[in-house]
mmCIF file of the N, C-alpha and C atoms, coordinates in Angstrom:
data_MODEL
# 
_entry.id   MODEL 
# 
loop_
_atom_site.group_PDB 
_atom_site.id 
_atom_site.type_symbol 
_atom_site.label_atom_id 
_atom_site.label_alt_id 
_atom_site.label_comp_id 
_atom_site.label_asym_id 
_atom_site.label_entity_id 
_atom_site.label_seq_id 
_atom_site.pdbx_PDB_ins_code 
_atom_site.Cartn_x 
_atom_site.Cartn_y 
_atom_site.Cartn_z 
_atom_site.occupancy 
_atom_site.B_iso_or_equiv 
_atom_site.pdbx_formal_charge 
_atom_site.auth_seq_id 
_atom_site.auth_comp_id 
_atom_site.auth_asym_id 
_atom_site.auth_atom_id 
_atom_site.pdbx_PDB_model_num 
ATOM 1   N N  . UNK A 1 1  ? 0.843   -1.179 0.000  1.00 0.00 ? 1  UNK A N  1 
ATOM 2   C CA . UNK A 1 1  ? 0.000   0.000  0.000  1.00 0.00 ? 1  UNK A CA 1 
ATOM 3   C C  . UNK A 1 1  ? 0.885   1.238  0.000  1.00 0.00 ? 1  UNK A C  1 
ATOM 4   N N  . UNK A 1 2  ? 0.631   2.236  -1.016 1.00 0.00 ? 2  UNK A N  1 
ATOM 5   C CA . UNK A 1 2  ? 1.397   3.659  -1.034 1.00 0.00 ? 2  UNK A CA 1 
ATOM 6   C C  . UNK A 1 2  ? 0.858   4.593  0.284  1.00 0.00 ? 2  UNK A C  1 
ATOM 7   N N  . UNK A 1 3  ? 2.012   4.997  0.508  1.00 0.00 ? 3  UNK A N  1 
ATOM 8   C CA . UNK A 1 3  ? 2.000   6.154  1.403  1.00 0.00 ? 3  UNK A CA 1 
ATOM 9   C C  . UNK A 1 3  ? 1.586   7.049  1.376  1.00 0.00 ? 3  UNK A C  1 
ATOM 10  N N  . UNK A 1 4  ? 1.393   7.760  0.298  1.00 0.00 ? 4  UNK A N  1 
ATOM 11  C CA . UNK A 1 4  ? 0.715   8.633  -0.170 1.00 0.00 ? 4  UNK A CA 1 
ATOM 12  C C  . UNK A 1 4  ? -0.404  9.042  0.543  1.00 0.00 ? 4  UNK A C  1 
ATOM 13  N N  . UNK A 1 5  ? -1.048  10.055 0.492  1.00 0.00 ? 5  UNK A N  1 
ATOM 14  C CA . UNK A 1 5  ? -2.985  10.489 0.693  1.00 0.00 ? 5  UNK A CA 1 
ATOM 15  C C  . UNK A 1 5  ? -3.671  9.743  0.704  1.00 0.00 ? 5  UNK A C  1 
ATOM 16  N N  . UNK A 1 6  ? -4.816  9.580  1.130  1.00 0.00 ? 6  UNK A N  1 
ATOM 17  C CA . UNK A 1 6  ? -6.363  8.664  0.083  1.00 0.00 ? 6  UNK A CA 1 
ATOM 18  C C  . UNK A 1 6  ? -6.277  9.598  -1.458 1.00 0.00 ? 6  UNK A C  1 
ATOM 19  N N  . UNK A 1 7  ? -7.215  9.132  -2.362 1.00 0.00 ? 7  UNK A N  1 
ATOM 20  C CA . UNK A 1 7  ? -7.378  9.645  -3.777 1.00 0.00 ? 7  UNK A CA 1 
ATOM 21  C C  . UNK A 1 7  ? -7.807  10.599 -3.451 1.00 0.00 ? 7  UNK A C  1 
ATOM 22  N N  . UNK A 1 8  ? -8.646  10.435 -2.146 1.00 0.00 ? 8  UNK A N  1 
ATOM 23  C CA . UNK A 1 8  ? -10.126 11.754 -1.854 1.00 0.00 ? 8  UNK A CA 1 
ATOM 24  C C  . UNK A 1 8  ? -9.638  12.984 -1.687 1.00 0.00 ? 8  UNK A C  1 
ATOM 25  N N  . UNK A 1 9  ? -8.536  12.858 -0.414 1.00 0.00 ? 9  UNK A N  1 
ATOM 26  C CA . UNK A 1 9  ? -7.675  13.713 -0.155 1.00 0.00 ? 9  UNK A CA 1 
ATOM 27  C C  . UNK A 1 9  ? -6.635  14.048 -0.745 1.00 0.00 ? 9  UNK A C  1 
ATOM 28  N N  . UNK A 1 10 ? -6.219  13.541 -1.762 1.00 0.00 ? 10 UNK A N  1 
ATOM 29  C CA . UNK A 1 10 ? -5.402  14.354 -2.905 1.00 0.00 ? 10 UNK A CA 1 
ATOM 30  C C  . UNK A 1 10 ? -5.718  15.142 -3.650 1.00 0.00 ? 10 UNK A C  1 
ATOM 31  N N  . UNK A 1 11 ? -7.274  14.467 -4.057 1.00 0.00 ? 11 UNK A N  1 
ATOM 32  C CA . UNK A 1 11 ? -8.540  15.267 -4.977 1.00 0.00 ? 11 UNK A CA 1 
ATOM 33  C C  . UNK A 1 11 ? -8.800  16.631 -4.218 1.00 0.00 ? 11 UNK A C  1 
ATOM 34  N N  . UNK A 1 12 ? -9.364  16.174 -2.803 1.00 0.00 ? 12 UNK A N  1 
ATOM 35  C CA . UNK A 1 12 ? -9.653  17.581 -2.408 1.00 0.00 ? 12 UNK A CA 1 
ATOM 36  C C  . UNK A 1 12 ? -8.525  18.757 -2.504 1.00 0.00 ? 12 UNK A C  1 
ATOM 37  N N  . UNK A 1 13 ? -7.029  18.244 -2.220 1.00 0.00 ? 13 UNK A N  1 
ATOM 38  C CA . UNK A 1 13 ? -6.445  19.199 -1.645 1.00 0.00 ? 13 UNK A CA 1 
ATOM 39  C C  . UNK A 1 13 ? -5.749  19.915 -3.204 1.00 0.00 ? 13 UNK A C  1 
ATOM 40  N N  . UNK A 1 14 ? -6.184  19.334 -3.760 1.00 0.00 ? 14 UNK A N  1 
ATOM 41  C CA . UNK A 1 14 ? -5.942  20.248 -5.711 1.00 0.00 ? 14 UNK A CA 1 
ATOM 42  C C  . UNK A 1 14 ? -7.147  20.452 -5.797 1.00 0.00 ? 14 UNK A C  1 
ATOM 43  N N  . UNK A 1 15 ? -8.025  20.427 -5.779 1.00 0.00 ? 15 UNK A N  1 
ATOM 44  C CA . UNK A 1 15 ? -9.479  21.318 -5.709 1.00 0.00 ? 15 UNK A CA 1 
ATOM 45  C C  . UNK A 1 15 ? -9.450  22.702 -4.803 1.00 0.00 ? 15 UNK A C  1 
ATOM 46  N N  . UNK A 1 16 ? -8.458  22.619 -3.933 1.00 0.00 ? 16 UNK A N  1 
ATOM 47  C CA . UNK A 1 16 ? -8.466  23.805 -2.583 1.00 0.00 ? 16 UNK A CA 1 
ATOM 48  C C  . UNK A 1 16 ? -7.695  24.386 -3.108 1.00 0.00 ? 16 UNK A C  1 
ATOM 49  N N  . UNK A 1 17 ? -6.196  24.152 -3.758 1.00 0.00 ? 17 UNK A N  1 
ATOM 50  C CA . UNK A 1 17 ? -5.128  24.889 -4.220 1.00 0.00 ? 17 UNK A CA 1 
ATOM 51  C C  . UNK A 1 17 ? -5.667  25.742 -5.430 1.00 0.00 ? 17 UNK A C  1 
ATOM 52  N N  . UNK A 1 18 ? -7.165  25.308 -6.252 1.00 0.00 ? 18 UNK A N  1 
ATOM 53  C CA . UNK A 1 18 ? -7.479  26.461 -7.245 1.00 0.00 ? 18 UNK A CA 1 
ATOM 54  C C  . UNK A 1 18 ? -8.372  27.707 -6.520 1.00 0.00 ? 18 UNK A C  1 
ATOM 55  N N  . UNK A 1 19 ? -8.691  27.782 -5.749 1.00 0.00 ? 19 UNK A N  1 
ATOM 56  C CA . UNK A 1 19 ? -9.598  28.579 -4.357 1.00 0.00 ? 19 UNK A CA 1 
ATOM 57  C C  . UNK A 1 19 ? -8.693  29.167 -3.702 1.00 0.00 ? 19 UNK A C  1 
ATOM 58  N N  . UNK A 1 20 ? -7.605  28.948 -3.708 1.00 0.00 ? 20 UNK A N  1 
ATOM 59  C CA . UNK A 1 20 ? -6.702  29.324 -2.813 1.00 0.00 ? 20 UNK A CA 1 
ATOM 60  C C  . UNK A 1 20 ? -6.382  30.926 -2.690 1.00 0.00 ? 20 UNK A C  1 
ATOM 61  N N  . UNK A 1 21 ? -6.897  31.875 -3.604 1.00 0.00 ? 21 UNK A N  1 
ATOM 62  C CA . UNK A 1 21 ? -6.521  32.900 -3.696 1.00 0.00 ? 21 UNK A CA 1 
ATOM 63  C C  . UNK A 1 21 ? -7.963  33.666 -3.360 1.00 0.00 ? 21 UNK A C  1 
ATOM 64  N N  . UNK A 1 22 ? -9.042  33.230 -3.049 1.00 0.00 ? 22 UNK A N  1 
ATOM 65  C CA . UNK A 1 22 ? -10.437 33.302 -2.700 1.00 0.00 ? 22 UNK A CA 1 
ATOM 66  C C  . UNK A 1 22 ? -10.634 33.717 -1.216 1.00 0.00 ? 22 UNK A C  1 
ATOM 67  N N  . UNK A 1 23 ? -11.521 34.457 -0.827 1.00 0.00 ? 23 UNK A N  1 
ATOM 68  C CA . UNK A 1 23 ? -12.009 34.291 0.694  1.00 0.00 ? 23 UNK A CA 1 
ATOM 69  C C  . UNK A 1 23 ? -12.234 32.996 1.145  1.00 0.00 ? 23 UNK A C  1 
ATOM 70  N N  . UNK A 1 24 ? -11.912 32.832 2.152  1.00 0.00 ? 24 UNK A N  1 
ATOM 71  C CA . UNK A 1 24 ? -11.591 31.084 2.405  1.00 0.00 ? 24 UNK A CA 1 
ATOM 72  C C  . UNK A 1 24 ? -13.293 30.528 2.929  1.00 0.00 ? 24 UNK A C  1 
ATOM 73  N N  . UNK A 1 25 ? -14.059 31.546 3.255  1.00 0.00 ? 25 UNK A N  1 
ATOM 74  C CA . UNK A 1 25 ? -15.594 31.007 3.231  1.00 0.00 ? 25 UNK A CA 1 
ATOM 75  C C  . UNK A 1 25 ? -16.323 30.680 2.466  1.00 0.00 ? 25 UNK A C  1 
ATOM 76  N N  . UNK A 1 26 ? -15.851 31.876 0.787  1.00 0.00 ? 26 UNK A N  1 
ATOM 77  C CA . UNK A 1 26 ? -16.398 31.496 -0.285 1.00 0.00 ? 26 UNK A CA 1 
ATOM 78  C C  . UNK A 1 26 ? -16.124 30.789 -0.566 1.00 0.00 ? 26 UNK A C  1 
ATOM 79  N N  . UNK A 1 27 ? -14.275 30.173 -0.286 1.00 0.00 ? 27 UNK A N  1 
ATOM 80  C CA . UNK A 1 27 ? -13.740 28.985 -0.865 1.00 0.00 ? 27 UNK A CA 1 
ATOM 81  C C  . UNK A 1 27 ? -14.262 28.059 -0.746 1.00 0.00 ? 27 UNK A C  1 
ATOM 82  N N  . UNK A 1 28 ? -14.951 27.829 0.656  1.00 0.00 ? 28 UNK A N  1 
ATOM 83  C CA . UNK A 1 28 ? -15.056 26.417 1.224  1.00 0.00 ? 28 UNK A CA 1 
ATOM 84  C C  . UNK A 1 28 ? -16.481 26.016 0.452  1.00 0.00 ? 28 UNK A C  1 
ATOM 85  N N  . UNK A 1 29 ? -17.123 27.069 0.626  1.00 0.00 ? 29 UNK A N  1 
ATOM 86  C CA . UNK A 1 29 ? -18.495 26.689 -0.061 1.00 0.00 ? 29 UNK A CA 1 
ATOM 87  C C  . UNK A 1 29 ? -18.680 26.223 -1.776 1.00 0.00 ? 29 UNK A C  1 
ATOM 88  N N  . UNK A 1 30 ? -17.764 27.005 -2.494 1.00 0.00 ? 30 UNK A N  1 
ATOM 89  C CA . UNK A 1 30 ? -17.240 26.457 -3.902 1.00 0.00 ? 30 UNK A CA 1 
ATOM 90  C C  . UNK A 1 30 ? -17.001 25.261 -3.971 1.00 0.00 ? 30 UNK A C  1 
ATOM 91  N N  . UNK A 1 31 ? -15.931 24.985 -2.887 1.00 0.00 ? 31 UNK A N  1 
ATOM 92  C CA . UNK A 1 31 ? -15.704 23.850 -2.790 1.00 0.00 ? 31 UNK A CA 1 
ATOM 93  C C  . UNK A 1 31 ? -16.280 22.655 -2.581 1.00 0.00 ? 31 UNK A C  1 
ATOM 94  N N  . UNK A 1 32 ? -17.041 22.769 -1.618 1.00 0.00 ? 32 UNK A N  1 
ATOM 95  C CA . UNK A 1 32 ? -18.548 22.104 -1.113 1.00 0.00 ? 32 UNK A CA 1 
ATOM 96  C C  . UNK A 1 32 ? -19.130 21.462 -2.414 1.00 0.00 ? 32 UNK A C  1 
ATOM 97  N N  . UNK A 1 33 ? -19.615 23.268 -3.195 1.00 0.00 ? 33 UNK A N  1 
ATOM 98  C CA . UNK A 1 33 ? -20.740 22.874 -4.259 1.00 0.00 ? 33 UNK A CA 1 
ATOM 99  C C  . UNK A 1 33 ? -20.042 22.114 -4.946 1.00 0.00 ? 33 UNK A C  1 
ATOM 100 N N  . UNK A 1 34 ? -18.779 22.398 -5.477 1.00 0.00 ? 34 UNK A N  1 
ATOM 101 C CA . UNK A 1 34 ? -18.109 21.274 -6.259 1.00 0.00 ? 34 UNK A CA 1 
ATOM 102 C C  . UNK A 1 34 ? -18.528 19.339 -6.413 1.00 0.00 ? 34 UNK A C  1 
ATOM 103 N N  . UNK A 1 35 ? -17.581 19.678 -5.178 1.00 0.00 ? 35 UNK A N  1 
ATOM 104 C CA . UNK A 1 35 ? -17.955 18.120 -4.427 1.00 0.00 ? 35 UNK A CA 1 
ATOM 105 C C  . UNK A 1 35 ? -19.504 17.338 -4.471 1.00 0.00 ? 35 UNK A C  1 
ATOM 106 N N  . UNK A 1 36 ? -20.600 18.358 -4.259 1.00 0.00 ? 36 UNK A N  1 
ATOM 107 C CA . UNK A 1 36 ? -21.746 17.682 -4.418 1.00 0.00 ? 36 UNK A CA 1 
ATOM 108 C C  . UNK A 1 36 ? -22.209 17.576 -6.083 1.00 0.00 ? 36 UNK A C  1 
ATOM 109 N N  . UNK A 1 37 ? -21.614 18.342 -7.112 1.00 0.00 ? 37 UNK A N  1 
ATOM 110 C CA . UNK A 1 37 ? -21.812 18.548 -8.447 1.00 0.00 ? 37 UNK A CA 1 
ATOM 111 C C  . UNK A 1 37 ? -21.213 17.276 -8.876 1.00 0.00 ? 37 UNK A C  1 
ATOM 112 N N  . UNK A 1 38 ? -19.862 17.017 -8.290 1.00 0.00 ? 38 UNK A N  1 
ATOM 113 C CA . UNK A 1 38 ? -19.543 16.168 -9.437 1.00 0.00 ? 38 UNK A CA 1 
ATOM 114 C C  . UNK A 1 38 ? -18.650 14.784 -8.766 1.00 0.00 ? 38 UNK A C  1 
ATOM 115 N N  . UNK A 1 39 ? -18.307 15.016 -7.465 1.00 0.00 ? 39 UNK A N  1 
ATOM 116 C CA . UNK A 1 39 ? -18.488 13.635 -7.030 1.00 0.00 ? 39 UNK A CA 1 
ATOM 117 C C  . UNK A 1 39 ? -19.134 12.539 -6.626 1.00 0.00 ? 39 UNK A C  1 
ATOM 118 N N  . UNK A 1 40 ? -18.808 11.343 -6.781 1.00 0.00 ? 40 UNK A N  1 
ATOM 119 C CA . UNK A 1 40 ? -20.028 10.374 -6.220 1.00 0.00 ? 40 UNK A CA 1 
ATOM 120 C C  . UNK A 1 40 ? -20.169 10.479 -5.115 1.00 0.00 ? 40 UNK A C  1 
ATOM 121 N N  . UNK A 1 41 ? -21.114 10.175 -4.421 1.00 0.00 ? 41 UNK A N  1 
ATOM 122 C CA . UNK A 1 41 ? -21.430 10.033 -2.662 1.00 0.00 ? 41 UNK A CA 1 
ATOM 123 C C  . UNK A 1 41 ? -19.893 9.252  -2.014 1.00 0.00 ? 41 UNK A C  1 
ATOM 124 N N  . UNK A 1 42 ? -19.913 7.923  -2.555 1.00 0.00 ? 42 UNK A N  1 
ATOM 125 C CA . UNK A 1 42 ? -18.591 7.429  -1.757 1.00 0.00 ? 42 UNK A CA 1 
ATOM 126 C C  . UNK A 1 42 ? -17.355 7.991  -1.837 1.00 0.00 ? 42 UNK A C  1 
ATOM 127 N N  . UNK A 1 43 ? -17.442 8.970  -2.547 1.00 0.00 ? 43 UNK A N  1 
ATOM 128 C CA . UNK A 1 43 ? -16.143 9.851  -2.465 1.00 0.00 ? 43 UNK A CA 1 
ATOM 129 C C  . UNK A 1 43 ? -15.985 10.991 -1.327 1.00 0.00 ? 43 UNK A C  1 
ATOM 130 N N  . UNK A 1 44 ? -17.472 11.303 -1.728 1.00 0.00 ? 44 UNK A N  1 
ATOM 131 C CA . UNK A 1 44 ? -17.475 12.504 -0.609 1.00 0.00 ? 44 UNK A CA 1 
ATOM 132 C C  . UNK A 1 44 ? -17.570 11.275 1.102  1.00 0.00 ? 44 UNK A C  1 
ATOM 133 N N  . UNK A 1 45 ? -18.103 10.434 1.062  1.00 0.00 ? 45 UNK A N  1 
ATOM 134 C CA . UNK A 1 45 ? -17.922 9.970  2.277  1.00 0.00 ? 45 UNK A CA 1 
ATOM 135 C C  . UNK A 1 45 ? -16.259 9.350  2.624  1.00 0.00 ? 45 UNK A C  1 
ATOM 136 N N  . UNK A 1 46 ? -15.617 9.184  1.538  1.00 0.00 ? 46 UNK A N  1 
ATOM 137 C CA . UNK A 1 46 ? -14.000 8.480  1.728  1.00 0.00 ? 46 UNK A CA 1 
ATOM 138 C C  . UNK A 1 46 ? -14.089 9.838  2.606  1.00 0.00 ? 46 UNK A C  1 
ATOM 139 N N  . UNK A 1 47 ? -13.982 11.392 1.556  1.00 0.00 ? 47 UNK A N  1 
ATOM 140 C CA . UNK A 1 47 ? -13.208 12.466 2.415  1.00 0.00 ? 47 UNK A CA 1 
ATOM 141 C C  . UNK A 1 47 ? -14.083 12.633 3.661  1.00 0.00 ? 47 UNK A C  1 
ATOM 142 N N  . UNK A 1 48 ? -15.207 12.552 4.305  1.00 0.00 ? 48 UNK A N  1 
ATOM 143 C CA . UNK A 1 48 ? -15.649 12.932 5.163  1.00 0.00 ? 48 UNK A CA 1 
ATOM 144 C C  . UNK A 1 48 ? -14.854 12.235 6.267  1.00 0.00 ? 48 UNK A C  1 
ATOM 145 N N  . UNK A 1 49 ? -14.362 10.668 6.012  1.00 0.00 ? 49 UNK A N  1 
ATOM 146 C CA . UNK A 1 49 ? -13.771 9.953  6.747  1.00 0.00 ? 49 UNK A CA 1 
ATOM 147 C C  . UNK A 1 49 ? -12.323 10.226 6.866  1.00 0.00 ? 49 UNK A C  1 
ATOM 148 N N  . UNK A 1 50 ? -11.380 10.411 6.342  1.00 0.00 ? 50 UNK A N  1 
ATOM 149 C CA . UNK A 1 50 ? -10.491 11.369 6.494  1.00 0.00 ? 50 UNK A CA 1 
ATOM 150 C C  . UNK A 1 50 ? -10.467 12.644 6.926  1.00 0.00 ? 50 UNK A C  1 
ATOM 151 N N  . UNK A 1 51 ? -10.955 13.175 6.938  1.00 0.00 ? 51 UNK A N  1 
ATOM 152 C CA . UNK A 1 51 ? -11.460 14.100 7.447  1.00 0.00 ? 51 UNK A CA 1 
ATOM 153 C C  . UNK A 1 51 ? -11.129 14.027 9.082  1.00 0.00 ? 51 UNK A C  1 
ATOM 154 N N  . UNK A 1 52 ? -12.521 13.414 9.327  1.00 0.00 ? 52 UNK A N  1 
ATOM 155 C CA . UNK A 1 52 ? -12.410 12.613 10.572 1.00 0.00 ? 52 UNK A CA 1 
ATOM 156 C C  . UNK A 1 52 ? -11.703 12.387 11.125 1.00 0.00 ? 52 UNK A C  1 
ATOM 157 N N  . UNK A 1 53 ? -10.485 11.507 10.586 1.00 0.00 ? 53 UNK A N  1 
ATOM 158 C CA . UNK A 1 53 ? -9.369  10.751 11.092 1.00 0.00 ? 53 UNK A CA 1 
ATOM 159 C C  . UNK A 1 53 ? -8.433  11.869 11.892 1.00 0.00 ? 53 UNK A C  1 
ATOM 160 N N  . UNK A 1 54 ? -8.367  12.869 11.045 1.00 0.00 ? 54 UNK A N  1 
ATOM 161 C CA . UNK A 1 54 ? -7.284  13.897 11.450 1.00 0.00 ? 54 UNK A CA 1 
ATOM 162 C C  . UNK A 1 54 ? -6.131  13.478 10.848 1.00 0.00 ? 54 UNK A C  1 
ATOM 163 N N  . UNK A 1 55 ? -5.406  12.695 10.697 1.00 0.00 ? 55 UNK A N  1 
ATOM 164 C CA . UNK A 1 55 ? -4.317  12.361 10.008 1.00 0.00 ? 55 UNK A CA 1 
ATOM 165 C C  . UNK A 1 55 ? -3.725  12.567 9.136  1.00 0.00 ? 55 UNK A C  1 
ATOM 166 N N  . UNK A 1 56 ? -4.851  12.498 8.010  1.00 0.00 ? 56 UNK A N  1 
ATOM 167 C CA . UNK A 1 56 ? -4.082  12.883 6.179  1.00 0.00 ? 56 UNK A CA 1 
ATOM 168 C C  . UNK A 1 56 ? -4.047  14.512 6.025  1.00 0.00 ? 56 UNK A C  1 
ATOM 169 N N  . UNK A 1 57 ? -3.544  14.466 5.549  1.00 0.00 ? 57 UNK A N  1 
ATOM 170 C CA . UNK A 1 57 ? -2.653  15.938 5.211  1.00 0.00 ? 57 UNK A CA 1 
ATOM 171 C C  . UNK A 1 57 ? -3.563  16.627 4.631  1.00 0.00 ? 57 UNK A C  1 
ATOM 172 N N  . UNK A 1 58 ? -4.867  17.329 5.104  1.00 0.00 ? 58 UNK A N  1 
ATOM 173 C CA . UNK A 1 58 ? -5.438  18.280 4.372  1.00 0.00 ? 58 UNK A CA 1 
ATOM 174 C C  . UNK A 1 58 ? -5.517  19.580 4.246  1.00 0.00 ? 58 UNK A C  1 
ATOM 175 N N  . UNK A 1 59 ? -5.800  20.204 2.824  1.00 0.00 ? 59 UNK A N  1 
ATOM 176 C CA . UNK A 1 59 ? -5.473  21.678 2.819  1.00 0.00 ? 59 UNK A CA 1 
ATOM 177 C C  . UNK A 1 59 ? -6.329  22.176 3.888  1.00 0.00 ? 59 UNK A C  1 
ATOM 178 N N  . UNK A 1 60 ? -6.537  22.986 4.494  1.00 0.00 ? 60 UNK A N  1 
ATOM 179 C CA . UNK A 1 60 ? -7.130  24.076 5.643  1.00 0.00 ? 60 UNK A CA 1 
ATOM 180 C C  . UNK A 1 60 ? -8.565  24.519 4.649  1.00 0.00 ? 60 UNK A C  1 
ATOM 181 N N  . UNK A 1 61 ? -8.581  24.317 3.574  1.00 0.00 ? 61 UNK A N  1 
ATOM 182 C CA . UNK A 1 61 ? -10.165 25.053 2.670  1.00 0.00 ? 61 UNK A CA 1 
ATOM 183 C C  . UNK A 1 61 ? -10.698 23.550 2.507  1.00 0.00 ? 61 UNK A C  1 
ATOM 184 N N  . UNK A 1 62 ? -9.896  22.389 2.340  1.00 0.00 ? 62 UNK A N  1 
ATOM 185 C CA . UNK A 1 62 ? -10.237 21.150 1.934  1.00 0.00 ? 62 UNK A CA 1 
ATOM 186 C C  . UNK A 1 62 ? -10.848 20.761 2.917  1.00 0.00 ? 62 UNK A C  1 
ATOM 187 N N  . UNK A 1 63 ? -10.638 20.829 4.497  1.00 0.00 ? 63 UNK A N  1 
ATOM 188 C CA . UNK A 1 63 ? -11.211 20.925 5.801  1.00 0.00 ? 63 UNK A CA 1 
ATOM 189 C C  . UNK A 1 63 ? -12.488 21.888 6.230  1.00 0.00 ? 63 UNK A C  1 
ATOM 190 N N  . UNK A 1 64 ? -12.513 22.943 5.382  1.00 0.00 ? 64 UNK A N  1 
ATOM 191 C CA . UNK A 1 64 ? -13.785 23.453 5.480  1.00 0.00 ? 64 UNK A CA 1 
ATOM 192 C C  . UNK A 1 64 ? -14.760 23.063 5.057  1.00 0.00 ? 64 UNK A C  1 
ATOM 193 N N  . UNK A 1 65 ? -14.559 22.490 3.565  1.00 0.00 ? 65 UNK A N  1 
ATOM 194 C CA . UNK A 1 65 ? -15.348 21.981 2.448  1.00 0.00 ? 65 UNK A CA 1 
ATOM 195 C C  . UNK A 1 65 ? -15.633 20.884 3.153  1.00 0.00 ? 65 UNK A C  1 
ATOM 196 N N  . UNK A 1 66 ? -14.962 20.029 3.695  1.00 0.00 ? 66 UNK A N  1 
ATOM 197 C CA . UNK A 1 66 ? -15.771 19.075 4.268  1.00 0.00 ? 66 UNK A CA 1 
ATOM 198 C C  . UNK A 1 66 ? -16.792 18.949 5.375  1.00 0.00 ? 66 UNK A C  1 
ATOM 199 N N  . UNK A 1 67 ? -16.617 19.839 6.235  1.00 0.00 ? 67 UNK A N  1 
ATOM 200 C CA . UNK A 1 67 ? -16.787 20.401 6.808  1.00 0.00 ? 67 UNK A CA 1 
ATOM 201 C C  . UNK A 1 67 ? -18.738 20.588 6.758  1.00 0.00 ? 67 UNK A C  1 
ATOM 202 N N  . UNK A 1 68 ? -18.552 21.087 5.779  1.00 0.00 ? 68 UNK A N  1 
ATOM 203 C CA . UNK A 1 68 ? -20.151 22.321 5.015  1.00 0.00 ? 68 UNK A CA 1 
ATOM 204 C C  . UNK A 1 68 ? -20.658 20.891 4.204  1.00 0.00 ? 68 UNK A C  1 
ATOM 205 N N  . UNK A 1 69 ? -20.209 19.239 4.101  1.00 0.00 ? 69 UNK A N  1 
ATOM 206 C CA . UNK A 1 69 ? -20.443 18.450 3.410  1.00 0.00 ? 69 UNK A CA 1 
ATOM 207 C C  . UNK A 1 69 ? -21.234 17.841 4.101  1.00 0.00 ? 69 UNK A C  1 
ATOM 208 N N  . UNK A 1 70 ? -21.614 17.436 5.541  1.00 0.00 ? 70 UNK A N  1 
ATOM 209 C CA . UNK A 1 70 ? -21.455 16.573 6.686  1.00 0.00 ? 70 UNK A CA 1 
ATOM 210 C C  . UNK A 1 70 ? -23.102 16.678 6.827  1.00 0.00 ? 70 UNK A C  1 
# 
């Protein structure tokens, strides 16, 4: 198994890096809508679960977005 991120949390945290120059409330909510536009449910639940964990390395907007997902 790679060391790396989950997919979810790689996904999110290059989804956050294009927001990144955004108010980080609007960000999060972009981000949000994103996530419900065009990912599947078990994706958004992988990241909700990471999330969770605390562990994987997420951007600080990628943590909001999940956040506003829940």
């Amino acid at each position: 198994m790679s060391g790396g991120p989950a997919p979810s949390a790689r996904l999110a945290n290059e989804i956050a890096a294009q927001f990144a120059d955004r108010n980080p409330d609007t960000a999060a909510r972009e981000i949000a809508d994103h996530m419900r536009t065009f990912w599947e449910p078990r994706m958004i639940e992988a990241l909700l679960a990471v999330a969770a964990d605390g562990r994987a390395e997420l951007d600080p907007l990628a943590v909001r977005a999940a956040g506003l997902l829940r």
